[in-house]
C-alpha positions as CSV (number, residue, x, y, z in Angstrom):
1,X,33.3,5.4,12.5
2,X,34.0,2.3,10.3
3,X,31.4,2.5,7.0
4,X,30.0,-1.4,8.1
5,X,29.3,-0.6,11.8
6,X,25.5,-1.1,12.3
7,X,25.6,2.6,14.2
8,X,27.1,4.2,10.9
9,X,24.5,2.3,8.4
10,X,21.7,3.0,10.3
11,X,22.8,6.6,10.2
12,X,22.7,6.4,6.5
13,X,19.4,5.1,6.2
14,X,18.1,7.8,8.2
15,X,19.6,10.3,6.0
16,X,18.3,9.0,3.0
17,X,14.8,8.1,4.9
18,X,14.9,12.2,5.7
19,X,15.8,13.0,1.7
20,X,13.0,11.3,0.9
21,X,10.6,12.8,2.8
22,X,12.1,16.5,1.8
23,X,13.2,15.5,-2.1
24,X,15.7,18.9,-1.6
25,X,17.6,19.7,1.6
26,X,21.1,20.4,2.2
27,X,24.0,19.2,4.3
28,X,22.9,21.6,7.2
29,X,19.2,21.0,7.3
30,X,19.6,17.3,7.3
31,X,22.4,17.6,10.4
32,X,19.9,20.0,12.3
33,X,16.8,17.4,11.7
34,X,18.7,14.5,11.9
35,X,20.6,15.5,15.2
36,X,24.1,14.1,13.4
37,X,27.3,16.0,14.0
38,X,27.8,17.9,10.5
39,X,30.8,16.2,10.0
40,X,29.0,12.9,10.5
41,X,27.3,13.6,7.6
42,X,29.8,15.5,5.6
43,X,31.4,11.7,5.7
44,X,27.7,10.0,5.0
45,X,26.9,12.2,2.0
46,X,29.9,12.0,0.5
47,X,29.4,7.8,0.9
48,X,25.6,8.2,-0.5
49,X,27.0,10.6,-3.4
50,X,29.8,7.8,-4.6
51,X,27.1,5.1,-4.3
52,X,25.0,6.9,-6.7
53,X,22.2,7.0,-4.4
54,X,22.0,11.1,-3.8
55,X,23.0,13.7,-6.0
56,X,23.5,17.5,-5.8
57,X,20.8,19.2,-8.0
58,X,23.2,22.2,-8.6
59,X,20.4,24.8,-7.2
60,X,21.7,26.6,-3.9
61,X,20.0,28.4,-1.4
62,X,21.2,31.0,1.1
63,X,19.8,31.9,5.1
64,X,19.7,35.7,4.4
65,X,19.6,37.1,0.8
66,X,23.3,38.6,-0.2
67,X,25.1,36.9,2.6
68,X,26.1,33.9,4.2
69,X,27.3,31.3,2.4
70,X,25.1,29.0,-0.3
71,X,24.2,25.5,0.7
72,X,24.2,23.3,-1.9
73,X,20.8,21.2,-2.7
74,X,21.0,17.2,-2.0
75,X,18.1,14.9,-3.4
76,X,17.7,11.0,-4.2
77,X,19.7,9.9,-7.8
78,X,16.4,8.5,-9.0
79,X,17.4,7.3,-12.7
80,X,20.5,5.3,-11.4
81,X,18.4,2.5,-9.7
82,X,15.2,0.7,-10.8
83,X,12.9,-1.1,-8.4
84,X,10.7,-4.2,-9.2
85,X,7.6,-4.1,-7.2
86,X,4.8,-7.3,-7.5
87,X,1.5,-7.4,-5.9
88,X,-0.5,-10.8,-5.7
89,X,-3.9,-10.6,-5.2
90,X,-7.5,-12.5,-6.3
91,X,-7.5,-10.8,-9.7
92,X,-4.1,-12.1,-10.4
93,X,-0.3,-10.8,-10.9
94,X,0.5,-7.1,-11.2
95,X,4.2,-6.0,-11.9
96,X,5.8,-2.5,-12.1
97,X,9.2,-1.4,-12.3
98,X,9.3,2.1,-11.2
99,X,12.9,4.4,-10.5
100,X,14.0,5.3,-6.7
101,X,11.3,7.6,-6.1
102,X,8.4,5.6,-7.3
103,X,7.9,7.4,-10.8
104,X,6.5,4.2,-12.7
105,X,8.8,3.0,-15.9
106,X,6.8,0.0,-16.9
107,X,3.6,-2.4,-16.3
108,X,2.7,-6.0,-16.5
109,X,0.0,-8.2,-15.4
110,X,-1.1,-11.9,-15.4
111,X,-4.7,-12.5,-14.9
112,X,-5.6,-14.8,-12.3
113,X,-6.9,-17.2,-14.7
114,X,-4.3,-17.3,-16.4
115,X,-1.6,-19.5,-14.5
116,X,-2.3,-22.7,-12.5
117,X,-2.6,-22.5,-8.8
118,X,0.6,-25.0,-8.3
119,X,2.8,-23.1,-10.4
120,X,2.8,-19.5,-9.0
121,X,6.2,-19.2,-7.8
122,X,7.4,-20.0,-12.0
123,X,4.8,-17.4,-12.9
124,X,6.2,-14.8,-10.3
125,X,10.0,-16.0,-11.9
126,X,9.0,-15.4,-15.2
127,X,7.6,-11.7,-14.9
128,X,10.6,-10.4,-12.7
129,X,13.2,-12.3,-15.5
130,X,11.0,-10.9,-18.4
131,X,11.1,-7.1,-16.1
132,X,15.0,-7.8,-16.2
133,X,15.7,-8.2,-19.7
134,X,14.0,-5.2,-20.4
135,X,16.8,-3.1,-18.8
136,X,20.4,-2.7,-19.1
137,X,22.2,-5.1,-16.6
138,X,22.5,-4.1,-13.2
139,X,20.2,-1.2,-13.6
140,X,17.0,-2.9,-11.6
141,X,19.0,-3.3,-7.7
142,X,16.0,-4.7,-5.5
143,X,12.4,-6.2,-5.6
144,X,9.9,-6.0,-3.4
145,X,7.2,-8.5,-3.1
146,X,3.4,-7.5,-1.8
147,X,1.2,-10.5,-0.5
148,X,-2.6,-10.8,0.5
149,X,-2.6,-12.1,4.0
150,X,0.7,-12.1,5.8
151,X,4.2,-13.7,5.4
152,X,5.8,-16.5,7.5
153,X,9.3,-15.8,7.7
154,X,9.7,-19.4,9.4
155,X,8.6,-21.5,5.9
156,X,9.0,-18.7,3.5
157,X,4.9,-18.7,3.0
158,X,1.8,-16.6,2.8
159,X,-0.6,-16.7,6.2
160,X,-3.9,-17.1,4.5
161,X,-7.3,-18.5,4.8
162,X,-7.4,-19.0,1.4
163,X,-5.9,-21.7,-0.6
164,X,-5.0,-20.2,-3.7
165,X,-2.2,-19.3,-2.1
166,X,-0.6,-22.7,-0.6
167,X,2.0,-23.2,-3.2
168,X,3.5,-20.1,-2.7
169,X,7.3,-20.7,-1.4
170,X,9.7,-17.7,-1.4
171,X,12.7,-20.4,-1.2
172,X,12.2,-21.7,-4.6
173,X,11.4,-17.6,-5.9
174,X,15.0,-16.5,-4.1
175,X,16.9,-19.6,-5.5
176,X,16.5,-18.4,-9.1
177,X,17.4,-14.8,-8.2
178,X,20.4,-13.0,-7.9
179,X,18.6,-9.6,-6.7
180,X,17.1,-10.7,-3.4
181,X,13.9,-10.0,-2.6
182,X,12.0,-8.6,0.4
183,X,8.1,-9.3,1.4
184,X,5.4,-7.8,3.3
185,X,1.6,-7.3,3.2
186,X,0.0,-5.7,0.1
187,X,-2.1,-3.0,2.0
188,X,1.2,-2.0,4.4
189,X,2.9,-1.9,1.3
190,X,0.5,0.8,0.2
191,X,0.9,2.8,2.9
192,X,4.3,2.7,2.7
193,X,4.0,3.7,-0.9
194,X,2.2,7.3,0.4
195,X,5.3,7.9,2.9
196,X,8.3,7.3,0.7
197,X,6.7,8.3,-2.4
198,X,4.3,10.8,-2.2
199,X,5.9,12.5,0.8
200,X,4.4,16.3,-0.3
201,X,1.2,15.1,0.7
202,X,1.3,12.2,3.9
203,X,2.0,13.0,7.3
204,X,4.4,11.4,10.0
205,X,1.3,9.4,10.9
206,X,-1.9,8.1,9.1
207,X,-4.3,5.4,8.7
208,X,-4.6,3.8,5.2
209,X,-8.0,2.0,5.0
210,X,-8.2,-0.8,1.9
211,X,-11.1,-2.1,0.9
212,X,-11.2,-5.4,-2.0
213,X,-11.8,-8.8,-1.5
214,X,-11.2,-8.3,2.3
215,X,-10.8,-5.1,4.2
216,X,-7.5,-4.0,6.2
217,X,-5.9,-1.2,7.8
218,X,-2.5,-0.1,7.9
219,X,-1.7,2.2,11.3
220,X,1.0,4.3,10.0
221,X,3.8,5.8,11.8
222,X,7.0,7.0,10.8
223,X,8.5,6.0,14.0
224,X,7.7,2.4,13.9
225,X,8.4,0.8,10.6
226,X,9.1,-2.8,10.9
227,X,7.0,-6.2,10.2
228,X,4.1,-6.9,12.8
229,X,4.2,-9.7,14.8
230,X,0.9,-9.8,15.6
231,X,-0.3,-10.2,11.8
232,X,-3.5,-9.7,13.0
233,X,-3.2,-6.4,13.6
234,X,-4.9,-4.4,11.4
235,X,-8.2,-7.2,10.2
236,X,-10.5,-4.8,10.5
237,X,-12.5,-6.4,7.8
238,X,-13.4,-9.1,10.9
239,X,-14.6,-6.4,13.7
240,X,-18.4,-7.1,14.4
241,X,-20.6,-4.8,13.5
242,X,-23.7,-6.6,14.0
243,X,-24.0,-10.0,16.0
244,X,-27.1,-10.6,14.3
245,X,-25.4,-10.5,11.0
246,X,-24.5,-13.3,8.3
247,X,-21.8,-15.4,9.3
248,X,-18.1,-15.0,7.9
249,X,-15.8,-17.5,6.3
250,X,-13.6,-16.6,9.4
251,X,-16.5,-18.2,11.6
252,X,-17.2,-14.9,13.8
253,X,-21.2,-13.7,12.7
254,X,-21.8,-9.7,11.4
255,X,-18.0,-9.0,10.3
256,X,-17.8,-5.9,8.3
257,X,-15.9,-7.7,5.5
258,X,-19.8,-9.3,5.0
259,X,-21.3,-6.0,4.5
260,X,-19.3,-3.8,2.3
261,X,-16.1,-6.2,0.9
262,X,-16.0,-6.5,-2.9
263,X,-16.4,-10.2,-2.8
264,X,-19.6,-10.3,0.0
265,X,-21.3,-7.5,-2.4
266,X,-21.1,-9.4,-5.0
267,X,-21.7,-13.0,-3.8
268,X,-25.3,-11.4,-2.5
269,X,-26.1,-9.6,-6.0
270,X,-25.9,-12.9,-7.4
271,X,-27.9,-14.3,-4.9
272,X,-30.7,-11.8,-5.6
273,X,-30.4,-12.4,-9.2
274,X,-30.9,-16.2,-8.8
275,X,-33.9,-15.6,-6.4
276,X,-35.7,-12.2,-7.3
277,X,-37.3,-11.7,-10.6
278,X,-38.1,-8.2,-9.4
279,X,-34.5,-7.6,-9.6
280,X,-32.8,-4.3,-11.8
281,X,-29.7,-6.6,-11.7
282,X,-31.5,-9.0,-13.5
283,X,-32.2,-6.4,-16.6
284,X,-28.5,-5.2,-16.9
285,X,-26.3,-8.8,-17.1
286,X,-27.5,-12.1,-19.1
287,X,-26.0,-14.7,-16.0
288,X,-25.1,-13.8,-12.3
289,X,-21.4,-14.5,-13.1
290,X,-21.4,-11.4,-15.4
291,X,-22.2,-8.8,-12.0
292,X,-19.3,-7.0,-11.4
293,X,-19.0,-3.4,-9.1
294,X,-19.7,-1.3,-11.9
295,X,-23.0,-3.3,-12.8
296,X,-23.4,-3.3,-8.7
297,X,-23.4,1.1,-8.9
298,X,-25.6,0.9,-12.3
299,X,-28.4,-0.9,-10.2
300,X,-27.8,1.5,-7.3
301,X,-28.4,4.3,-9.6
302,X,-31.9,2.7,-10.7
303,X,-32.8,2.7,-7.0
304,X,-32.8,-1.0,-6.9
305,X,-34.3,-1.5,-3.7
306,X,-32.1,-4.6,-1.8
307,X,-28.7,-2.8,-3.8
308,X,-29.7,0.6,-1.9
309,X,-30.2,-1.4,1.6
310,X,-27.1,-3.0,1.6
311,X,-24.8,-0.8,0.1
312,X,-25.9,2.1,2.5
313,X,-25.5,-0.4,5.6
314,X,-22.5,-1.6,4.4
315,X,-20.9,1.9,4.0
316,X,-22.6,3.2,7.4
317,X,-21.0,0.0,9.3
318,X,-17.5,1.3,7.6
319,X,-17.9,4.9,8.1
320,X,-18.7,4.0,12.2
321,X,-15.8,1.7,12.1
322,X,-13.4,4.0,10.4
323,X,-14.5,6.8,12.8
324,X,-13.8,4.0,15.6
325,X,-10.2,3.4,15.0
326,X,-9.9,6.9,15.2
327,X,-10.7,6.6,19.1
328,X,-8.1,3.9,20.2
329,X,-5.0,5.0,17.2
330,X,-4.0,8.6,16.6
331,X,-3.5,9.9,12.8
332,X,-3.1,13.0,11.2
333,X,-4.7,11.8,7.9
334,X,-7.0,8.9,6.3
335,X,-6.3,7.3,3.4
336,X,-9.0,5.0,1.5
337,X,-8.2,2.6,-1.3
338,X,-11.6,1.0,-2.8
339,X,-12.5,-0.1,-6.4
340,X,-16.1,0.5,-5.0
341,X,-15.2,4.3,-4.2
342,X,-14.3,5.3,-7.7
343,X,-18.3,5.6,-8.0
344,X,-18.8,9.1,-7.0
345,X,-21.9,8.3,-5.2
346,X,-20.3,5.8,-2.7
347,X,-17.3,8.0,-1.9
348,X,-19.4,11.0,-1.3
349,X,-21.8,8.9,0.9
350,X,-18.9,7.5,3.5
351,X,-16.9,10.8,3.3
352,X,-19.7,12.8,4.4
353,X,-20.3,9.7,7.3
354,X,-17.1,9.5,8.4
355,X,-17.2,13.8,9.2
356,X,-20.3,13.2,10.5
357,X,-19.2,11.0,13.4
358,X,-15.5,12.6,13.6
359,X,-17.3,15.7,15.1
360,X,-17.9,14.7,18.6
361,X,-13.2,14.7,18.5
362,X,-12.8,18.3,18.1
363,X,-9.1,17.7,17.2
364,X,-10.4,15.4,14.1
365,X,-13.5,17.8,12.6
366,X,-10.9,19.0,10.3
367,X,-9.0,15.6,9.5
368,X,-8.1,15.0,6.2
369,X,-9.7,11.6,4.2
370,X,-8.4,11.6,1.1
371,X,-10.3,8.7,-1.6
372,X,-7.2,7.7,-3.5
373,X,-7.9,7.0,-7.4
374,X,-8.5,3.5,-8.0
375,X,-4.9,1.9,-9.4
376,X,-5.0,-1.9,-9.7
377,X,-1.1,-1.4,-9.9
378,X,-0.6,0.5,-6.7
379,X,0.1,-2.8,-4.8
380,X,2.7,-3.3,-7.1
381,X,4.0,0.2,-6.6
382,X,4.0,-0.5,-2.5
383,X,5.8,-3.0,-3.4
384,X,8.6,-0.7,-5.2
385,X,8.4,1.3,-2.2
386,X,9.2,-1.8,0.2
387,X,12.0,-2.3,-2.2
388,X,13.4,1.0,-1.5
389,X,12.8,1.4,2.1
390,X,15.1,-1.9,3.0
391,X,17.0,-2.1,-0.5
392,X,17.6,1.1,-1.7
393,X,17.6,2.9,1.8
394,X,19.0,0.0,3.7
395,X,16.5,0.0,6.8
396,X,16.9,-3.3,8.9
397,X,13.8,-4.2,10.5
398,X,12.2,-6.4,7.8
């Protein structure tokens, strides 16, 4: 089979899709789970080993103890190739260069108030060229690129309500690069992070729940990973939850992004400090522009009244909606990524919620939710993994 038939590469990527998901198998292992003729990837290995993509570890294992012969131990050549991941989002830039299994090598950030609106592709330019020179040449192989919203393949822009994001053009970003680059939704990016990169731990399928500015769910399976066409897939910050309820930017009333979205939380704490003197808000910032989250779960603690209401309807109307998606998409795990849920009381609150209404599914009493530590770089990260998933590993359907 000739190395650039389309048969033969996408053989390889599902070799090196199965290494890492195992991080240490051998040649036999991978033909048995693969279904390849060992010979088929005798040949593939030998290609991955001379591209420096796989190594053998030099540990080998036998089937029964004192006979048989050993199998030497394959797994991913992870200091050979660097992988720049960026995440745009409303707090601003976030940059990490990590190797080819995700282990982080470096940071950067710009705030969002610190570049113009207008200029964001030369920002983006300027942090991946600044990335580059900090490594030897050729060393960083392929970038990844995670957006808010969804990206137009068509014009080479972000799908968005919001305008911040207008002047964003990925034909002026890929005309100063050599190293292309490949794009996708932050929060997908995310999830994608938990399959490639933390592998021990994340099933075939999951759900990965995000919940920031907006709120948006990835439905994760290992068999289907490509770019949606229906980019609205996955809004779940825009189910109604109450038809009664205040009416979105998206123009639908009761959305659950109005309830329990960083943005909606806030915009309404700084309502209630402008128009309550009663407020415990009021006591613990000098102006409302100065209520963050944190101030948000300080005035929760102090049984502020209107904070209590609407933080335990928000998280009830999540909870029920989580529990929802649970009916209609199956998953062997949830993942939930909130800046709101570092605060133990929150976390512990919708946890509990969510069990609560899983136990009417007796094959979900038992499911897994797993609160993932707050990171304001693991966009950035998902964005790495995206980079190795169709750079690294060479998968086609992006």
């Amino acid at each position: 089979m000739k190395k650039t038939s389309e048969t033969y590469l996408q053989n390889k990527a599902k070799v090196l899709e199965f290494i890492y998901r195992v991080r240490e198998t051998s040649r036999i292992e991978i033909s048995k789970e693969t279904q390849l003729t060992p010979a088929s990837i005798t040949y593939i290995v030998a290609d991955l080993i001379k591209e420096n993509k796989i190594e053998e570890t030099g540990d080998e294992i036998r089937d029964i103890k004192g006979s048989g012969r050993s199998r030497k131990l394959l797994t991913i050549h992870k200091s050979n190739n660097l992988l720049i991941g960026l995440e745009i989002n409303m707090k601003g830039i976030f940059l990490s260069v990590t190797n080819a299994i995700g282990e982080v090598q470096s940071i950067d950030k710009i705030e969002d108030s610190a570049y113009a609106i207008e200029e964001i592709n030369e920002t983006i330019l300027s942090m991946i060229h600044k990335a580059i020179d900090d490594y030897p040449e050729n060393l960083i192989t392929h970038i990844g690129l995670a957006i808010p919203g969804h990206f137009d393949p068509e014009h080479q822009t972000i799908i968005s309500n919001n305008m911040r994001w207008r002047y964003f053009n990925l034909k002026e970003i890929n005309k100063e690069l050599s190293i292309p680059v490949v794009i996708e939704n932050n929060i997908e990016c995310m999830a994608l992070s938990e399959y490639l990169f933390n592998s021990q731990k994340s099933p075939e399928n999951f759900l990965f729940f995000h919940v920031g500015h907006g709120l948006f769910c990835s439905y994760f399976q290992a068999n289907k990973i490509e770019r949606k066409e229906n980019y609205y897939i996955g809004e779940i910050g825009h189910t109604v939850v109450d038809i009664h309820g205040p009416k979105c930017e998206c123009g639908k009333t009761g959305c659950l992004q109005t309830y329990i979205s960083d943005s909606w939380l806030l915009k309404n704490a700084q309502f209630l400090y402008r128009h309550s003197k009663t407020s415990i808000v009021r006591s613990l910032v000098d102006s409302p522009d100065e209520i963050t989250l944190e101030v948000l779960a300080q005035g929760y603690k102090l049984r502020d009244n209107y904070l209590i209401t609407q933080i335990d309807s928000g998280l009830t109307f999540l909870a029920t909606s989580i529990a929802n998606t649970l009916i209609l998409h199956d998953a062997n795990k949830i993942y939930i990524n909130s800046e709101l849920l570092k605060y133990n009381d929150f976390k512990q609150i919708l946890t509990e919620q969510i069990q609560d209404q899983l136990n009417f599914i007796p094959t979900k009493r038992n499911l897994e939710i797993e609160v993932l530590t707050f990171d304001e770089y693991r966009g950035a990260v998902g964005a790495c993994a995206l980079a190795a998933l169709v750079g690294f590993i060479g998968y086609s359907k992006f």
